[in-house]
N, C-alpha and C positions, 0 to 999 in steps of 0.2 A: 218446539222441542223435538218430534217426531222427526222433523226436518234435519235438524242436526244430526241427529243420532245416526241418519239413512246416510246421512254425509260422513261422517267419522266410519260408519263401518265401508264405503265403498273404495274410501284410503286405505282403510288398511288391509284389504282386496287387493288394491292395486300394487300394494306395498309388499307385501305376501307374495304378487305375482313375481313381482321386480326379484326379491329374494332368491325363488325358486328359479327363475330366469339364470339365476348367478350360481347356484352349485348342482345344476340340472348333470351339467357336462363333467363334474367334478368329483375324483376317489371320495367314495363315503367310507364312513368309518363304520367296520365291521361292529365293532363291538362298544353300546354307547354306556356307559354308569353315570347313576346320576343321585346327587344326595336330594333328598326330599326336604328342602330346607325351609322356613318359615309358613307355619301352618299356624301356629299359635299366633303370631305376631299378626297374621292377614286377620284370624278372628279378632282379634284384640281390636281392629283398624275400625272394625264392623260390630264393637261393642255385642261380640257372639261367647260363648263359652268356646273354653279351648280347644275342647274335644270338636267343633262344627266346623275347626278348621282342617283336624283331620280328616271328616267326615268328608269335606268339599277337595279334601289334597286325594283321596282314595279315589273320587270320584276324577280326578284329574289324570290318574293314570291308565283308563276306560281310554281317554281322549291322547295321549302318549303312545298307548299301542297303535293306536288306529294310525298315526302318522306314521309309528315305526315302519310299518310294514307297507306301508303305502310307498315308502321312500327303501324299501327294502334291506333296513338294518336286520342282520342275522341275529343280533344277541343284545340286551336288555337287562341291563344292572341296577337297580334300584335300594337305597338307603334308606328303610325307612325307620326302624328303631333299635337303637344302640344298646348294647349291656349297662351305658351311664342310664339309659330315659328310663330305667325302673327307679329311678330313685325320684321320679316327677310324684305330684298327689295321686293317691291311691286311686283316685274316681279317675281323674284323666287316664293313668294304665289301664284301666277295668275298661275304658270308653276306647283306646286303639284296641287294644284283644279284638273286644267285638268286630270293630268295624274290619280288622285282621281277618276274622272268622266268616264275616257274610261277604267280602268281595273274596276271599279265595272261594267259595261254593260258588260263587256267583260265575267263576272259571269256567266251573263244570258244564254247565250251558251256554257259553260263550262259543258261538259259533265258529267263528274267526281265530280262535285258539284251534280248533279240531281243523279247520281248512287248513289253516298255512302248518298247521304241526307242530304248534308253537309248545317246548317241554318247560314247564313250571317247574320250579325248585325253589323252597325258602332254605338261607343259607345263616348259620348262624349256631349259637346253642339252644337248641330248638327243646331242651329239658327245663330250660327256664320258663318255657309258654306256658297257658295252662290247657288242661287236658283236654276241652271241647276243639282249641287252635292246634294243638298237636294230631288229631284225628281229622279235620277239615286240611291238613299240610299233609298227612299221608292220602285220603283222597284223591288230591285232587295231585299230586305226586304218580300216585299209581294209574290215572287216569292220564294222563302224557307222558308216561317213562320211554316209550318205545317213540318218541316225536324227537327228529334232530333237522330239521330246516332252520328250525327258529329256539331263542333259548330268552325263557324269561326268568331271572331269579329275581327273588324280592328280598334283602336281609332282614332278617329280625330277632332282637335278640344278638346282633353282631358287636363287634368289634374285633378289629384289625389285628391288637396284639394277642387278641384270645386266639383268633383264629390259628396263627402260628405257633402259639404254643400247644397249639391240639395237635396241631402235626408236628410238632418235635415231640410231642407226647407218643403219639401212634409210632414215629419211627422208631422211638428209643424201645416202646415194645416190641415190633418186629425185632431190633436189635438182640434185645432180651432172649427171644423165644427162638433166635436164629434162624430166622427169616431172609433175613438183612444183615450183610456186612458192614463195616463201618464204612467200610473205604469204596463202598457202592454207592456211601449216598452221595448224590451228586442233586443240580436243579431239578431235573426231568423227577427223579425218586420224590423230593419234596413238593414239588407240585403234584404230585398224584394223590398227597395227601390234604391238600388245600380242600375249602368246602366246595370249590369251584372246579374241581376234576373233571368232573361229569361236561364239561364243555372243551371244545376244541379249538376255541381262541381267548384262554383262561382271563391274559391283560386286555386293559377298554384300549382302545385307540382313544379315545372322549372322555374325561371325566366330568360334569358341566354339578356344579352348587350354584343354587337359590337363594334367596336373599338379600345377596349381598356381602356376606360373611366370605371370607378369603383361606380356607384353610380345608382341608382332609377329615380332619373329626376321625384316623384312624379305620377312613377307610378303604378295603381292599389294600393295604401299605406294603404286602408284599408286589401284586400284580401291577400296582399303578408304577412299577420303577422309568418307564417310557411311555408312560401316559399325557396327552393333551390335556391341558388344565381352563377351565370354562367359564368365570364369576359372572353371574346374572343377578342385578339387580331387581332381581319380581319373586316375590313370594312364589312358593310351591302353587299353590291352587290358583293363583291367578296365570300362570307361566300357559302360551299360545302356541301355536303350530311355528308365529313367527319366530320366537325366541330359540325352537330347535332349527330351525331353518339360521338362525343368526350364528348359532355352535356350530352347527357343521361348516357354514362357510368358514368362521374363524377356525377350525381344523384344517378346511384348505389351504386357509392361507398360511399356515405352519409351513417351517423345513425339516423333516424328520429325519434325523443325521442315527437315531440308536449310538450317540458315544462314536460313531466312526469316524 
């Protein structure tokens, strides 16, 4: 058995190597988003409570930074709970908050964020958390705002069409209070209001979902309009260094035309 197992990981070693061998020489994509998909499903596989698949997906994105920056992605977009996922059983929301709550503290100490300058942001309508996640997101917010090498946001609390209507919400008040002309708002003005301001390459080049499931879920739907699209068959928590190594090739081997 021992024997096997030394065998299976020295493939997929090799396999890894072969990978990296292929997009070593290759434009990476500046800016990666990624929906956190099948967390419940992987526990369910492993007869776990639902909540232990978030606990092991939270734990999976410990291991996503460490690649990011190894391979030198600037920026970091992550999906992890929607304005729909409050409507899940009340014990499984109470079970992401937490574990929402001790991996962003757990930020604060994270060496590797302070090295490379990595600035944290959760993006989203963040008046829906509750107040212990609201004060652990200002934290550790305040504790990277001045960090621009690297850019980590986490959603929570998101969706795509809320997002947009908060900034037609904010423009129409600047409008109001004459701030803003009409005939000034243009893209640049509406992006300023996106939750995603705060960064200087607001669309992913990468969008990459888990699972298996083929679709957006709503998010980022403004910034993804010339975004690279990713389906992975692997649950969130089980998803490997090779699986991002597999996206980025398949971004290389894209033709990125933007409509021209």
């Amino acid at each position: 058995m021992l024997r096997t197992l030394m065998s299976i990981l020295g493939v997929y070693k090799l396999y890894e190597k072969w990978l990296w061998h292929q997009v070593k020489g290759g434009e990476r994509p500046e800016h990666i988003a990624i929906i956190l998909d099948g967390n419940r499903r992987w526990a369910s596989s492993r007869q776990l409570n639902p909540w232990m698949g978030h606990h092991y997906g939270a734990k999976k994105i410990e291991d996503l930074l460490g690649w990011c920056l190894d391979l030198d992605v600037k920026s970091i977009t992550l999906y992890a709970f929607s304005t729909e996922n409050f409507e899940r059983p009340s014990k499984e929301v109470e079970e992401i908050m937490q574990i929402a709550e001790e991996k962003l503290l757990e930020v604060l100490e994270d060496e590797r964020i302070h090295r490379h300058e990595v600035r944290v942001k959760v993006i989203g309508r963040r008046h829906l958390l509750p107040g212990n996640l609201r004060e652990a997101v200002r934290r550790v917010e305040e504790a990277t705002k001045d960090y621009d090498r690297h850019f980590l946001n986490v959603a929570i609390a998101y969706g795509g069409r809320a997002e947009i209507l908060d900034a037609a919400r904010e423009i129409a008040r600047g409008v109001k209070a004459g701030r803003l002309d009409p005939e000034d708002v243009d893209e640049a003005v509406f992006e300023r209001h996106l939750y995603t301001a705060h960064m200087p390459n607001q669309d992913p080049d990468l969008i990459v979902r888990t699972s298996g499931e083929e679709r957006l879920s709503g998010f980022l739907l403004w910034q993804c309009a010339y975004s690279e699209l990713c389906f992975q068959d692997v649950y969130w928590p089980a998803f490997r260094r090779i699986d991002l190594l597999r996206a980025i090739r398949t971004y290389q081997q894209r033709k990125r035309r933007f409509g021209k």
